[in-house]
C-alpha positions in Angstrom: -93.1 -180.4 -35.7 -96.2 -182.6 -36.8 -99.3 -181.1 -35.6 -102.5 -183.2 -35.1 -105.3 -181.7 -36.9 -109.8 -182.2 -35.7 -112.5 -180.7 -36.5 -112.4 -178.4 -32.9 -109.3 -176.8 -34.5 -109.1 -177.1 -38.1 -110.4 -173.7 -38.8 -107.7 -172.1 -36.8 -105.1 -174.4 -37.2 -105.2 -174.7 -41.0 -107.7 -172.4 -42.4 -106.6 -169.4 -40.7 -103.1 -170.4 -41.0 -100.6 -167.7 -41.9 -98.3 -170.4 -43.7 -99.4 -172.9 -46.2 -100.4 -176.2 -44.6 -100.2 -179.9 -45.4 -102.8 -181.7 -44.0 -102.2 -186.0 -44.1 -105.7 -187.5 -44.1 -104.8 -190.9 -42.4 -106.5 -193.6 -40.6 -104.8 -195.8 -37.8 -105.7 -199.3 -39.8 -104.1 -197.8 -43.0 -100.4 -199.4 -43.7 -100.1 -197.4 -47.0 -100.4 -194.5 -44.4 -98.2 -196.0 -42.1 -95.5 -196.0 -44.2 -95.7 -192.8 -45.8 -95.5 -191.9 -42.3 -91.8 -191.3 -41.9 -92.0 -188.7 -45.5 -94.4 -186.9 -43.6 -92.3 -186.3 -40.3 -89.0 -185.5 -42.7 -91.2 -182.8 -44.6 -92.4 -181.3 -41.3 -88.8 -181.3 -39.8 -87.4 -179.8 -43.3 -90.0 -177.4 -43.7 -90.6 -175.9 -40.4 -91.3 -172.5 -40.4 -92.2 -172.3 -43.9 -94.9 -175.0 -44.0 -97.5 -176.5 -41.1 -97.6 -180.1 -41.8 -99.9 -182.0 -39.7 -102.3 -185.1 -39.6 -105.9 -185.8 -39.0 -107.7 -189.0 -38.3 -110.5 -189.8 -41.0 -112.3 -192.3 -39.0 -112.5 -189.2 -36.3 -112.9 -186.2 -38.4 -115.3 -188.0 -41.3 -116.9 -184.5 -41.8 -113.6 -182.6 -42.8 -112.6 -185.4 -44.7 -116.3 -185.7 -46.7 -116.3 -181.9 -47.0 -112.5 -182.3 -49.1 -113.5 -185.4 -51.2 -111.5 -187.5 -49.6 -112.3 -190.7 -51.1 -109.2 -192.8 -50.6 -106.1 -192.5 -48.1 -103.8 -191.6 -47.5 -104.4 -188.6 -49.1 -103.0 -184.9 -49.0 -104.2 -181.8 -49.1 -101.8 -178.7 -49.3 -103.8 -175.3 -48.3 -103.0 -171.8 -48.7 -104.9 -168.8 -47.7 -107.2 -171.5 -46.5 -108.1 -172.7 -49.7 -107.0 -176.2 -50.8 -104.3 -175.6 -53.9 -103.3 -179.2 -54.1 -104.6 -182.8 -53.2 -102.3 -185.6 -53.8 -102.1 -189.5 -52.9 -99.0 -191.3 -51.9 -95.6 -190.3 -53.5 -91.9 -189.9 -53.3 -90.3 -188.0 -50.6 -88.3 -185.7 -53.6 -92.2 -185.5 -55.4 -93.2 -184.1 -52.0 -91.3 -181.8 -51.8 -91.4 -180.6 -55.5 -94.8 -179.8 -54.6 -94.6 -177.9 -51.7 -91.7 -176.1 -53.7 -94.6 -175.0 -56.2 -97.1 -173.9 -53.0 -94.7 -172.0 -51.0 -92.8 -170.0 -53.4 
């Protein structure tokens, strides 16, 4: 399940999140985004229960993404204990999920 992530429920959606969560930092007019798109939904299918993967529109939410440097997109941001513990750019679906190997374990 992909969740969809604003600034009305980021605080209890990520940073008060009991799991880790991966937050995509996307914009609709982005086609580097749109194709990393289909990684994302694997990762939230493969990882359910262990990891909250979700989305949240940068052009919506330009405070969140100015408060987490996000400078480019797409862009990701793992959290844990509501702190971010990784911030990655585009990738492999196999370096994905390398790195969430590292955050959850």
């Amino acid at each position: 399940m992909e969740y969809t992530f604003t600034v009305a429920n980021f605080e209890e959606e990520v940073l008060n999140s009991p799991l880790p969560v991966l937050v995509d930092f996307y914009a609709d007019w982005c086609n580097p985004c749109k194709m990393m798109a289909p990684t994302v939904a694997k990762l939230a299918e493969a990882y359910e229960g262990k990891v909250k993967v979700g989305k949240i529109n940068v052009d919506e939410n330009m405070t969140i993404a100015q408060k987490y440097r996000v400078a480019s997109i797409p862009n990701f941001v793992i959290f844990r204990d509501g702190q971010p513990v990784a911030n990655v750019g585009a990738m492999s679906e196999a370096d994905f999920r390398e790195k969430l190997e590292q955050v959850i374990l």
